[in-house]
N, C-alpha and C positions, 0 to 999 in steps of 0.2 A: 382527532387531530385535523386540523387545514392542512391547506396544501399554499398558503400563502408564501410567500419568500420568509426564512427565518434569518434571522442576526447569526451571522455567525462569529467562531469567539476571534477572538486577536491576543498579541502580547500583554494588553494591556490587563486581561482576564487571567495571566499565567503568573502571575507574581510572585511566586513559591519557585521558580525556578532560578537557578542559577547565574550569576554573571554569564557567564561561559557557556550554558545550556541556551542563553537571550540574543544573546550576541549571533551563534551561526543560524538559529531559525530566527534570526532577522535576516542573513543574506540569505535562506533560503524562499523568505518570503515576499522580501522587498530588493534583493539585490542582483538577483536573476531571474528570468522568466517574466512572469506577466509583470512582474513587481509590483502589484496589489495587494499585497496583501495575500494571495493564493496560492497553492503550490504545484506544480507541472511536474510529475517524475518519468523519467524513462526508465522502467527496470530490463535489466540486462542478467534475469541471474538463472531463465529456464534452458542452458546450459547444460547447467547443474540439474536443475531440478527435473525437465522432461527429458534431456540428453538432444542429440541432433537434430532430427526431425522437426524441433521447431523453426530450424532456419529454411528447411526445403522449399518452404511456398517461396521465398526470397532468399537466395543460395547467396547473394551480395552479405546480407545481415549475419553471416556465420562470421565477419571480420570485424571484432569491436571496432575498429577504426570507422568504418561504418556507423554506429551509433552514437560514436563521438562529434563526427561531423555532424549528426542529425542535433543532437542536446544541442549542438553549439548554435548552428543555421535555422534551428525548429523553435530556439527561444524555451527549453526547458530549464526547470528550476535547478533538476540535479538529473543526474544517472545515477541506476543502482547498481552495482558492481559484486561478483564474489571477489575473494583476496587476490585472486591469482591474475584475473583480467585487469583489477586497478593495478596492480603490482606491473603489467608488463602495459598497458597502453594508458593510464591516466595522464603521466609525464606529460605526452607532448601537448595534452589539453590543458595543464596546470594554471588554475587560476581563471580559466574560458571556462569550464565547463564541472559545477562543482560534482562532489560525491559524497554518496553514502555508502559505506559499505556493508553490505551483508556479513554476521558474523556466520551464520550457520546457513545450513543446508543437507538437503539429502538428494537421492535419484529417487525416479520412481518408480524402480526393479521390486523393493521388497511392495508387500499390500501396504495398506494405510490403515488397517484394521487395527497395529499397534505404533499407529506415525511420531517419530521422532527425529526432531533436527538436530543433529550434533554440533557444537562447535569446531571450527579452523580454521577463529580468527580470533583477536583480541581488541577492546578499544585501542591498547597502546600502539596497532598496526594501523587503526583509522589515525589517529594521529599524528602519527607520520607519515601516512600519505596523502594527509590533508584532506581528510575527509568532514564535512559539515555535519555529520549524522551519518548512527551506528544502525543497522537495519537486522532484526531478530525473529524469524517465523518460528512463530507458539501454536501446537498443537492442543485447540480444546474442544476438551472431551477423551483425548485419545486413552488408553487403557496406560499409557506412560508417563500423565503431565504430570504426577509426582514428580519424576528426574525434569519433567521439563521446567517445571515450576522453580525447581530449585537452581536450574543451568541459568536462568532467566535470571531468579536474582544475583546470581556473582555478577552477570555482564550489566546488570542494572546500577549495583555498587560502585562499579569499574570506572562506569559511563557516569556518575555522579563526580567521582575522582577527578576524572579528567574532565568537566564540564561538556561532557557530548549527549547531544539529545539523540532517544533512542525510541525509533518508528519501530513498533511492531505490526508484522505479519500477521494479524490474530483468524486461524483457520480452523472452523470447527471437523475434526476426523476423531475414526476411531469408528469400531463397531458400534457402542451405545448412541452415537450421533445419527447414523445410517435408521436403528431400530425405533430413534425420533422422529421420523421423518427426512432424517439428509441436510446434510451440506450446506445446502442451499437455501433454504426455509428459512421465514421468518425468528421462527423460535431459536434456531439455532448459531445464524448471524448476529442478533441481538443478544446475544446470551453471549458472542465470541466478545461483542465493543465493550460492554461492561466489562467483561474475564481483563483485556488489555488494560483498561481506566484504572480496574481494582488492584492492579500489581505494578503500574507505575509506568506504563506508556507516556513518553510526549506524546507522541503523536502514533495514530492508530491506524493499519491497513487494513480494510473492510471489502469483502464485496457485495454486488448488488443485491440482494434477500429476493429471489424468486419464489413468487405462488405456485404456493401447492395444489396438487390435484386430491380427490375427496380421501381419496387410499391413503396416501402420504399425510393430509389435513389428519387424517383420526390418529394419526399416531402421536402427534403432538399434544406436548403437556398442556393441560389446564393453565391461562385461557386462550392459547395459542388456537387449540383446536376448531375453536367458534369464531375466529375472528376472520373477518371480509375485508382486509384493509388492500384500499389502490397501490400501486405503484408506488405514488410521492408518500402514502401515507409509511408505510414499509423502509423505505431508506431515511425518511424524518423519523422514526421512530428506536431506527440501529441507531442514528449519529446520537440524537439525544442520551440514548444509554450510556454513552460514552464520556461521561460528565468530564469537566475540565481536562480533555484531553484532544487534540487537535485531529480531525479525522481525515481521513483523503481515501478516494472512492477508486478501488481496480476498475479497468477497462475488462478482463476476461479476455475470450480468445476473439480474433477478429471478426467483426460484424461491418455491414455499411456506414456508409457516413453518417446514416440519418438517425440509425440506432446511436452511434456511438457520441453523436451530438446532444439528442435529447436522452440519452445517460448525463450527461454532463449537466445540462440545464437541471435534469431534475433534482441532482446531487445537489448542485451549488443553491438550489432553490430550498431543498432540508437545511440548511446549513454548515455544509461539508466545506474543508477547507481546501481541497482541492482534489486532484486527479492523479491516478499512477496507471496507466498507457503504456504496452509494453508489445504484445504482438500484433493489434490493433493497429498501431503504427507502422513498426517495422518488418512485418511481414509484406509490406509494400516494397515497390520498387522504389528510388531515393527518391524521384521526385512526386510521387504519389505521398510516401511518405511525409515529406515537407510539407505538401497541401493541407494533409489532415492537422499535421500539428499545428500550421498555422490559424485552420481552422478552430481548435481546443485552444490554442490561446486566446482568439478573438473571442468566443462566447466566455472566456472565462476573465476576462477585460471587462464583460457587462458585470460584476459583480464587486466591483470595488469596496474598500473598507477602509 
């Protein structure tokens, strides 16, 4: 593969989708944020999912109001919300600052040797609080995506009903992922974009596919095992798997500017439709915070479509 700049897709490539599914991922792609064409997300939902501790490094960021000022002032596309945080502070943002709501989630008290996210929320609850898109972390691999597969598609159904487009979380867990090689690996990230494409993702949450070391490389299936791929080759190669489905690249947990800059570039350089930035950002102090997102919009301004 190069590592040249690739095309990345647009509406114009989604034609199978819906009035109603066209319509919010156009305001989340041209109506806020960089409105390029890209998408900027702030998620707000390791609450839930790590519990407190992720607010400590920034004791400010434990008060969504805090995060809402930032999407607002930071120029993000959307926030990610569970039910309960859009439920009690989206209001005063309504219409400033859109959303997506998370339907599921879990903590992360039990192991993840058998990860499953329940649902405790419904489209019909994104739709009444006005939400632009329905957000769903799929565990693949885990030893339960039977249930998960199946919880997937009612809210896939749902979200068809009601014309809401639905970003999935796509995260490889579970013992048999770990006994691959892990998480993190090529084999297993690319193995998660396709899993989300092939069950009906709009749009896909990916993280960045980290090289293996030679321990971890041997355990990887044939021809993961042999393969020497760069950096750009690696995340051009997840988005790609992800066929007609629109991709956006986590930030992970916070790094410096310059990591989390050239994450960005190299993403939107595969063809990734954009970014989802979440303790990266706001584990900063507010006006720290603001810098960087200013910064992750500007490089993501050089990408126009």
């Amino acid at each position: 593969m190069t590592t040249t700049t690739t095309p990345r897709m647009t509406l114009d490539d989604m034609n199978h989708l819906s009035v109603g599914k066209r319509t919010r991922l156009q305001r989340l792609l041209y109506g806020y944020g960089p409105k390029n064409g890209t998408m900027m997300v702030l998620p707000y939902d390791q609450g839930l999912e790590h519990g407190p501790r992720d607010f400590f490094p920034n004791p400010a960021s434990a008060d969504p109001d805090f995060i809402c000022r930032l999407a607002k002032e930071g120029g993000f596309s959307a926030v990610a919300f569970q039910y309960g945080i859009a439920e009690k502070f989206i209001s005063r943002f309504a219409g400033e600052v859109p959303l997506i709501l998370k339907l599921n989630g879990k903590t992360e008290i039990p192991s993840d040797a058998h990860a499953l996210s329940p649902l405790n929320a419904r489209v019909e609850d994104a739709v009444r609080l006005g939400a632009d898109a329905v957000g769903y972390t799929l565990y693949v691999g885990s030893p339960r995506q039977d249930d998960d597969f199946m919880q997937f598609m009612e809210v896939r159904s749902e979200a068809e009903r009601y014309g809401m487009p639905v970003i999935v979380w796509s995260y490889p867990r579970g013992e048999a992922v770990e006994t691959k090689g892990g998480r993190e690996s090529l084999y297993a990230i690319d193995y998660a974009a396709r899993v989300a494409a092939e069950l009906g993702a709009d749009v896909v949450k990916i993280n960045f596919p980290k090289k293996s070391n030679d321990d971890k490389k041997a355990l990887h299936p044939k021809p993961y095992n042999t393969m020497e791929p760069s950096d750009e080759e690696m995340i051009q190669r997840s988005i790609a798997s992800a066929v007609k489905t629109f991709v956006i690249i986590s930030g992970g947990e916070k790094g410096n500017d310059e990591d989390v800059l050239k994450k960005v570039r190299l993403s939107m350089e595969a063809g990734a439709t954009g970014m989802i930035f979440g303790r990266n950002v706001w584990q900063r102090p507010y006006d720290e915070a603001l810098d960087i997102s200013h910064k992750i919009r500007d490089t993501l301004l050089q990408f126009p479509r």
